[in-house]
py3Dmol code that shows the C-alpha trace and the ligand (Angstrom):
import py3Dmol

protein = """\
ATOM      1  CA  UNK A   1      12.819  -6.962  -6.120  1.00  0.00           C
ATOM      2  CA  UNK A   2      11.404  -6.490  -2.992  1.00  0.00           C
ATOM      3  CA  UNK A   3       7.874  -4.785  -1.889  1.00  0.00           C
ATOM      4  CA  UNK A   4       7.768  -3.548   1.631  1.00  0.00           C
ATOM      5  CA  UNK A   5       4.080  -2.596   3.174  1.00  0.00           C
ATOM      6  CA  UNK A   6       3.308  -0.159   5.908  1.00  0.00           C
ATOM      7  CA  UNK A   7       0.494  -1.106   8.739  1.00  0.00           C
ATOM      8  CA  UNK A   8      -1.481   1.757  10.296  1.00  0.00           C
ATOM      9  CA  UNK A   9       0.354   4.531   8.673  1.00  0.00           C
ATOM     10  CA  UNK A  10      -3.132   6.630   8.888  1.00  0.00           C
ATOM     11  CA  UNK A  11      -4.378   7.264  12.615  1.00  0.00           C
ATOM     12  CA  UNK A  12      -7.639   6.999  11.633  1.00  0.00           C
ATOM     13  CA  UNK A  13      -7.065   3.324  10.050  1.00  0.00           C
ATOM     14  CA  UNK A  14      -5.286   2.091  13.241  1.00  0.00           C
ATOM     15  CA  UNK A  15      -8.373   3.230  15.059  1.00  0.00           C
ATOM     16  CA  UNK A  16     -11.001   1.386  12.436  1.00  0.00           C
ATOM     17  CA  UNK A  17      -9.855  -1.890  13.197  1.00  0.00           C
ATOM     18  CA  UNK A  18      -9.116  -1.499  16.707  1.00  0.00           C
ATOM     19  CA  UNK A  19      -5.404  -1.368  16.633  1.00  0.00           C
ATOM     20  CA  UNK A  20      -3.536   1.054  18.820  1.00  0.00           C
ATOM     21  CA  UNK A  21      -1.215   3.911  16.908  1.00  0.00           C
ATOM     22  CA  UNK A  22       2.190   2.722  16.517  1.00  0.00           C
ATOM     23  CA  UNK A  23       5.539   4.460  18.066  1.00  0.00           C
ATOM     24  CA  UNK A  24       8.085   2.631  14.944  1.00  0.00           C
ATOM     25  CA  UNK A  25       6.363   1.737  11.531  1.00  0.00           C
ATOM     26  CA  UNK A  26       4.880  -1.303  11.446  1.00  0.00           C
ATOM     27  CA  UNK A  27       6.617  -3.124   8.514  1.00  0.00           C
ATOM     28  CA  UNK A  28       5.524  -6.662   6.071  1.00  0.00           C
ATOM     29  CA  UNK A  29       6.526  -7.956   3.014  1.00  0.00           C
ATOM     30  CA  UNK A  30       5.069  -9.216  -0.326  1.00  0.00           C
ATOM     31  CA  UNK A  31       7.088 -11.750  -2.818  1.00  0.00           C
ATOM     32  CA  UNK A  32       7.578 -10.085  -6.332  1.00  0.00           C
ATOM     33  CA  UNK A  33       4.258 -12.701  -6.973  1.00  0.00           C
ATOM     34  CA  UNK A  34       1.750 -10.755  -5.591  1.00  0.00           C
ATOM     35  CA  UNK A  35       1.724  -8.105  -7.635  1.00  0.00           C
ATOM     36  CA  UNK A  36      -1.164  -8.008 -10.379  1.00  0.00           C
ATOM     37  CA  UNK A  37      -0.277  -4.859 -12.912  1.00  0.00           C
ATOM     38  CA  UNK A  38      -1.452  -3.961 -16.427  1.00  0.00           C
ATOM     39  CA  UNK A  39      -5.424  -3.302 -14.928  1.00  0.00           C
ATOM     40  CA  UNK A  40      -5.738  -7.492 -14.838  1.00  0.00           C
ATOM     41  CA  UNK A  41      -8.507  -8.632 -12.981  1.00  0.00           C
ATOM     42  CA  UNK A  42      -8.229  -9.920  -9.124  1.00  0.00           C
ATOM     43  CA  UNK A  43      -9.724 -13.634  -9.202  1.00  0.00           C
ATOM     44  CA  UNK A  44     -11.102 -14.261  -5.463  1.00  0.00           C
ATOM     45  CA  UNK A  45      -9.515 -16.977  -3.172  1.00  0.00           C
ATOM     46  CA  UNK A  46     -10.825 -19.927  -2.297  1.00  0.00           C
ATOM     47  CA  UNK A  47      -9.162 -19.440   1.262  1.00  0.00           C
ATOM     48  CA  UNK A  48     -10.352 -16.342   2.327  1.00  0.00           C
ATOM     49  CA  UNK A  49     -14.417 -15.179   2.712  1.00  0.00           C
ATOM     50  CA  UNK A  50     -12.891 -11.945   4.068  1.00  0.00           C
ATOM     51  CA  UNK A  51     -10.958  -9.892   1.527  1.00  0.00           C
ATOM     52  CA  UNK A  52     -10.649  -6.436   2.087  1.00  0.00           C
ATOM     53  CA  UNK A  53      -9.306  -3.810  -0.434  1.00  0.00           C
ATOM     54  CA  UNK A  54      -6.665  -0.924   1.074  1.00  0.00           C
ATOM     55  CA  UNK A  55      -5.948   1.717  -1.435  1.00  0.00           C
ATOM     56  CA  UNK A  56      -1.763   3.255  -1.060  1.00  0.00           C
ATOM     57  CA  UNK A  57       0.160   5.167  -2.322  1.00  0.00           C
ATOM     58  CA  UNK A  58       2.993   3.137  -3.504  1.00  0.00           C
ATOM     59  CA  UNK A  59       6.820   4.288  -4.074  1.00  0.00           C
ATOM     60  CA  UNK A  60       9.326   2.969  -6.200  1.00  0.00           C
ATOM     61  CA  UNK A  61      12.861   2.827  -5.567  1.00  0.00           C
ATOM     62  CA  UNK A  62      15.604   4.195  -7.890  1.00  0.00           C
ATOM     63  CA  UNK A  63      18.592   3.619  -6.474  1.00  0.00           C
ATOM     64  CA  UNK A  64      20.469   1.295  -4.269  1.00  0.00           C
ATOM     65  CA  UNK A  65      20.812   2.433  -0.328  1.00  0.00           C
ATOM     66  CA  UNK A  66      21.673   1.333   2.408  1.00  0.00           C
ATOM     67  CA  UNK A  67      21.377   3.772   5.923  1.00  0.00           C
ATOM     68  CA  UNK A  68      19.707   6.079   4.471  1.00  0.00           C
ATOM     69  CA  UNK A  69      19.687   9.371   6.248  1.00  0.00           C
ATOM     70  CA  UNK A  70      16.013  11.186   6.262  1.00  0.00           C
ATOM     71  CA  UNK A  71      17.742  14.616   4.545  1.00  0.00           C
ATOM     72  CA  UNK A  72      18.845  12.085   1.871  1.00  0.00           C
ATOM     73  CA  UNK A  73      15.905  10.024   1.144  1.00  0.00           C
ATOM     74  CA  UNK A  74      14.230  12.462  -1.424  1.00  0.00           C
ATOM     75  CA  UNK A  75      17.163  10.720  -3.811  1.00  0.00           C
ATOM     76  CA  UNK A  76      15.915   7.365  -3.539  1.00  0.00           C
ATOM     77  CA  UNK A  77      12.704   7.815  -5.419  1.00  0.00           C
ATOM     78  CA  UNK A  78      11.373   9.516  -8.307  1.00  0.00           C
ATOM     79  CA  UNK A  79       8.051   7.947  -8.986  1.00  0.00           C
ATOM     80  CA  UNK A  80       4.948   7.708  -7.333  1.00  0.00           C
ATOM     81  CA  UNK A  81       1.870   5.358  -7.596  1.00  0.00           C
ATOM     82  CA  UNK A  82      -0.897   4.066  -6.590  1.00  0.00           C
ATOM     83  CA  UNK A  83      -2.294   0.772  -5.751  1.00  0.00           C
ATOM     84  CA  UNK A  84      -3.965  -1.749  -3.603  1.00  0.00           C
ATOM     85  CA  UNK A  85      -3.054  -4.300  -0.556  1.00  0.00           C
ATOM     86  CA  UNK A  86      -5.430  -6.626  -0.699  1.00  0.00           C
ATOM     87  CA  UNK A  87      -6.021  -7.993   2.714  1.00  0.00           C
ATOM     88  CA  UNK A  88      -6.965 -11.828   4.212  1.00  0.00           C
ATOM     89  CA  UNK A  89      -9.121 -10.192   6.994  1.00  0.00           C
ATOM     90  CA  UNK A  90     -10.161 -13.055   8.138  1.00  0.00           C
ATOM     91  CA  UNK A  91      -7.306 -14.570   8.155  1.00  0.00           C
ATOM     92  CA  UNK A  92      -5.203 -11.664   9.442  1.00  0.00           C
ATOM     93  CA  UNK A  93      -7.527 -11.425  12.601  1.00  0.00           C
ATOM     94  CA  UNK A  94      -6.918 -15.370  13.263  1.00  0.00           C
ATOM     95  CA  UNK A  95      -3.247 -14.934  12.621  1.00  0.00           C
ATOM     96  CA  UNK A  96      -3.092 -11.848  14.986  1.00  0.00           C
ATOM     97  CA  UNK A  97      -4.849 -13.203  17.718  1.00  0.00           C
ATOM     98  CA  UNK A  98      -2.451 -15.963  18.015  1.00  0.00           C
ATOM     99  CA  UNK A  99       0.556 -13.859  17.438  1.00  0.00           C
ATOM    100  CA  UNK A 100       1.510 -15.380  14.265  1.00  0.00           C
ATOM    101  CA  UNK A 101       2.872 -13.878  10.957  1.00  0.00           C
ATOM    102  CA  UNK A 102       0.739 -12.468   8.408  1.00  0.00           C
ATOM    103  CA  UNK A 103       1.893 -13.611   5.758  1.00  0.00           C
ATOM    104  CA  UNK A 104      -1.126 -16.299   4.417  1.00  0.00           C
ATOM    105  CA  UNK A 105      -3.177 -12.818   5.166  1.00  0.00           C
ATOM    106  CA  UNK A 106      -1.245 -10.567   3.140  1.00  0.00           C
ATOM    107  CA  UNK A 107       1.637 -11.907   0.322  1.00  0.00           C
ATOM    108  CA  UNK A 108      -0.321 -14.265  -1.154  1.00  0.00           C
ATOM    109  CA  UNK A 109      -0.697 -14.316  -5.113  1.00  0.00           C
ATOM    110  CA  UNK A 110      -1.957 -10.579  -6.997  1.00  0.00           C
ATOM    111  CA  UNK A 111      -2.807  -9.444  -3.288  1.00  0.00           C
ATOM    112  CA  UNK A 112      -0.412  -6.037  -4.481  1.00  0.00           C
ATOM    113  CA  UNK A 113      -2.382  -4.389  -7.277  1.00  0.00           C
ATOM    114  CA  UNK A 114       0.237  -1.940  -9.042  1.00  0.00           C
ATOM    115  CA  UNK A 115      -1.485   1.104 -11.321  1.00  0.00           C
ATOM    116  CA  UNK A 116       1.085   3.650 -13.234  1.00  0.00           C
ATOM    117  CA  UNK A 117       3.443   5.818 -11.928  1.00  0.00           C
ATOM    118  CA  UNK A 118       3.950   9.534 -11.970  1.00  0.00           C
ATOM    119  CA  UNK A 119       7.059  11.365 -11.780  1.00  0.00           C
ATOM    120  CA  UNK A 120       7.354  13.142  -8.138  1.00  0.00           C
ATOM    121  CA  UNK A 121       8.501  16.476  -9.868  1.00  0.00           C
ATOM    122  CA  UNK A 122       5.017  16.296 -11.781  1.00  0.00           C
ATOM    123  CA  UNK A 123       3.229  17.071  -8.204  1.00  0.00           C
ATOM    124  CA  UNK A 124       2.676  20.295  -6.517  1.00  0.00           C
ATOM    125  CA  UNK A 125       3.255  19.399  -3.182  1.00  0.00           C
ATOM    126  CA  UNK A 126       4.960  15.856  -2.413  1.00  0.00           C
ATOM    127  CA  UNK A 127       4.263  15.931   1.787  1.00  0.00           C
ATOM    128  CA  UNK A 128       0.469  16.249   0.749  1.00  0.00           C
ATOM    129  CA  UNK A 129      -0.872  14.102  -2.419  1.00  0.00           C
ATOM    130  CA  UNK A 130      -4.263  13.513  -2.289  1.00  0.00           C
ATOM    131  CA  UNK A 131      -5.438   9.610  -3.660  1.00  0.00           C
ATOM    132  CA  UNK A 132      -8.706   8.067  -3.932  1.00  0.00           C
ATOM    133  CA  UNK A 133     -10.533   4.833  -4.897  1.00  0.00           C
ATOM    134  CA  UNK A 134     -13.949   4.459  -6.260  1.00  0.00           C
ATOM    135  CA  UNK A 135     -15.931   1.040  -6.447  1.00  0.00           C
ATOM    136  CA  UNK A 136     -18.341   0.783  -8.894  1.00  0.00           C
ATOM    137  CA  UNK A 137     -17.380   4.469  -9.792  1.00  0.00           C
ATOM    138  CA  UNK A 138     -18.674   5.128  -6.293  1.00  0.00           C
ATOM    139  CA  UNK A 139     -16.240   6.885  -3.553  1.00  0.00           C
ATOM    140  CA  UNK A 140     -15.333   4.522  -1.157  1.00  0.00           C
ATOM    141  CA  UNK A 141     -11.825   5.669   0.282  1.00  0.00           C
ATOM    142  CA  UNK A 142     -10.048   8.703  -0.068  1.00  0.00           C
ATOM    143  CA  UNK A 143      -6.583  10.020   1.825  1.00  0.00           C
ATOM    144  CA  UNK A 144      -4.014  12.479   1.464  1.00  0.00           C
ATOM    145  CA  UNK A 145      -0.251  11.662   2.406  1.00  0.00           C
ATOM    146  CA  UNK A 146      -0.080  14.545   4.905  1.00  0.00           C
ATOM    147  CA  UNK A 147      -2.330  12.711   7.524  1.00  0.00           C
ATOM    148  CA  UNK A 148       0.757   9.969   7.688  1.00  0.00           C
ATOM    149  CA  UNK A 149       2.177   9.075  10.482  1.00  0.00           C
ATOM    150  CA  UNK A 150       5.645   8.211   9.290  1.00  0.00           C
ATOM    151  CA  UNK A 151       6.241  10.250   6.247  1.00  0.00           C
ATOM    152  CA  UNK A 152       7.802   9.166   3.095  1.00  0.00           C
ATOM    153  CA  UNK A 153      11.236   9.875   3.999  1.00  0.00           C
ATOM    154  CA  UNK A 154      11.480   8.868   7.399  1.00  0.00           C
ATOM    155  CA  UNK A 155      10.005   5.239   5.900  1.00  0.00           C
ATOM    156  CA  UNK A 156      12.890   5.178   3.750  1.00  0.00           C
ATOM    157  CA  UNK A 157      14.952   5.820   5.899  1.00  0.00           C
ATOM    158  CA  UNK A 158      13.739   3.267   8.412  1.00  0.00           C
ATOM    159  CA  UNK A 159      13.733   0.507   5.941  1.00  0.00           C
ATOM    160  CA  UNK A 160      16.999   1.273   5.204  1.00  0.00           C
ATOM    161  CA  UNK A 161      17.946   0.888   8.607  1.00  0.00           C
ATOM    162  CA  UNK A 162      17.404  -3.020   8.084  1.00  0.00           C
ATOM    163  CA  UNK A 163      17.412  -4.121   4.672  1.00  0.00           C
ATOM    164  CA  UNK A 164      19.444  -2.901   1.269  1.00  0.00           C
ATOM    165  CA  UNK A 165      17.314  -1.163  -0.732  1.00  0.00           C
ATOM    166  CA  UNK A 166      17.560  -1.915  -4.548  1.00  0.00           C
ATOM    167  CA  UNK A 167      16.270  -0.143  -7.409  1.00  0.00           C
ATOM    168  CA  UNK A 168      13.033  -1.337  -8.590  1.00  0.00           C
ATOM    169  CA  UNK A 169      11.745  -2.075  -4.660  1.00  0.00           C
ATOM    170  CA  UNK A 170       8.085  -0.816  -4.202  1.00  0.00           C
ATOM    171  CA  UNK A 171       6.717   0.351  -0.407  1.00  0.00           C
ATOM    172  CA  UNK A 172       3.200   0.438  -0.223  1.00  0.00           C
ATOM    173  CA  UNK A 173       3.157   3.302   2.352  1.00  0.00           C
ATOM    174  CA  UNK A 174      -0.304   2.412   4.019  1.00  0.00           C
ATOM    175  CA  UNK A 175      -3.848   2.501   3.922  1.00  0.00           C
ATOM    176  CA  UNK A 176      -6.209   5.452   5.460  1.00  0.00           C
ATOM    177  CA  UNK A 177      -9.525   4.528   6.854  1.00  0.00           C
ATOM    178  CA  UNK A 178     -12.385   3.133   4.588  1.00  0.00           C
ATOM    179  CA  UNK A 179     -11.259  -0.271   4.171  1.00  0.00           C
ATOM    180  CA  UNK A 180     -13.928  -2.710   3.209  1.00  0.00           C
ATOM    181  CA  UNK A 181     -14.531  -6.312   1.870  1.00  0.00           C
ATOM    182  CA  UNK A 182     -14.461  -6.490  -1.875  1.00  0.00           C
ATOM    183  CA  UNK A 183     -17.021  -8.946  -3.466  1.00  0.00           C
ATOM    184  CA  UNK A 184     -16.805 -10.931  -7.147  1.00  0.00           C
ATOM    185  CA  UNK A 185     -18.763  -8.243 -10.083  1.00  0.00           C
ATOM    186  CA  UNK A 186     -17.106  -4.769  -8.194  1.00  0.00           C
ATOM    187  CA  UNK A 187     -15.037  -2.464 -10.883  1.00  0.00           C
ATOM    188  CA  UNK A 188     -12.228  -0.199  -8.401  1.00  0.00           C
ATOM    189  CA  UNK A 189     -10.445   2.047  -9.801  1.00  0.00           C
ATOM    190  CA  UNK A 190      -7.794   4.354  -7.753  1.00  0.00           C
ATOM    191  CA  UNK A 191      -6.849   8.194  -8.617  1.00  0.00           C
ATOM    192  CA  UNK A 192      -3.973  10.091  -7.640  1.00  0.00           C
ATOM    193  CA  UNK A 193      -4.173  14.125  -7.543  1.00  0.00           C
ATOM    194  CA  UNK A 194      -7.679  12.910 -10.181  1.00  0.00           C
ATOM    195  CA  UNK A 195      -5.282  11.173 -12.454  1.00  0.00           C
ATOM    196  CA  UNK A 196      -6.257   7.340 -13.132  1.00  0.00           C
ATOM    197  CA  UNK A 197      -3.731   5.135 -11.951  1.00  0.00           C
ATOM    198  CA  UNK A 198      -5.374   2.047 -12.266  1.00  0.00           C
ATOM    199  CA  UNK A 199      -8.762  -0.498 -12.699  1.00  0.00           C
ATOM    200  CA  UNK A 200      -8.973  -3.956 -11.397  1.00  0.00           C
ATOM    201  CA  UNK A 201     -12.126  -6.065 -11.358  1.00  0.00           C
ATOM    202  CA  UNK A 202     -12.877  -8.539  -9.148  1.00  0.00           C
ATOM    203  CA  UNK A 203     -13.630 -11.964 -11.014  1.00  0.00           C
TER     204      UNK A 203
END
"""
ligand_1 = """\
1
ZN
Zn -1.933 -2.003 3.709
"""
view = py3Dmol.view(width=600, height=400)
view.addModel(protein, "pdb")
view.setStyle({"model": 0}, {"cartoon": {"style": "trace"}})
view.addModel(ligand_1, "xyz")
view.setStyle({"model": 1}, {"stick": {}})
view.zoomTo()
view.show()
């Protein structure tokens, strides 16, 4: 399986860390070992002293595509969660500066936290679903899938536009503003439409 990310997907987070707001979705993937499911706890790197949490709404493929047209695209998922793209910052900005991949910054180990999923016919409105994440049980970031810039649809179709998609493949669709560095002790848990999705301590 593959798991495809979206960068600044959310004006607003473009704008937080200086980046300008891009014209084509700005695309990275993680290997199938980053992802950290069942609620286990994130154990900090030795390589980074700048993680940073990003809370997404995360969509899972159901059936193999390839071109997918945007009218169509509704038919490649059915369920919708939530998770978290945890994020090298410090080693992102040193990668970026020099032009290089991001891919120390981003795929490494459990850096994809994956909660549960909910089926999309369960939600009232699928261009709008609201998310949040509390650390601590304290509100920290909170988004709603209407403020995208490339919606749903138009990702998959994108994506589809350059690689097969195969049932099972996640796309973390992006990150609104709020990011922040996560230290060892914090409890986060993420909500979609007030339904817990998932907990993850940092260790
Ligand atoms: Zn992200």
């Amino acid at each position: 399986m593959k798991i495809f990310c979206v960068g600044r997907n959310y004006a607003l987070h473009a704008k937080e860390l200086g980046n300008a707001v891009p014209e084509a979705p700005v695309i990275f993937m993680k290997p199938s070992t980053a992802l950290l499911k069942d609620d286990k706890p994130f154990y900090y790197p030795e390589f980074s002293k700048g993680i940073e949490f990003e809370c997404e709404v995360v969509l899972k493929i159901c059936k193999n595509g390839k071109h997918i047209a945007e009218k169509f695209a509704k038919d490649y998922y059915q369920e919708i969660g939530l998770g978290i793209d945890f994020t090298a910052r410090d080693l992102q900005s040193q990668l970026k500066e020099k032009g290089l991949p991001w891919e120390l910054a981003k795929a490494f180990d459990n850096s994809a936290v994956l909660g549960n999923f909910v089926d999309k016919n369960t939600l009232n409105n699928l261009e709008a679903i609201s998310f949040e994440m509390t650390k601590n049980k304290e509100l920290i970031q909170a988004g709603n899938t209407q403020d995208v810039l490339f919606s749903f649809d138009y990702l998959i179709h994108f994506l589809s536009t350059y690689f097969t998609l195969s049932t099972g493949d996640l796309i973390y669709t992006g990150t609104p503003a709020g990011v922040g560095k996560i230290a060892i002790g914090e409890v986060y848990e993420g909500y979609l439409e007030g339904q817990k999705m998932f907990t993850c301590e940092i260790k």
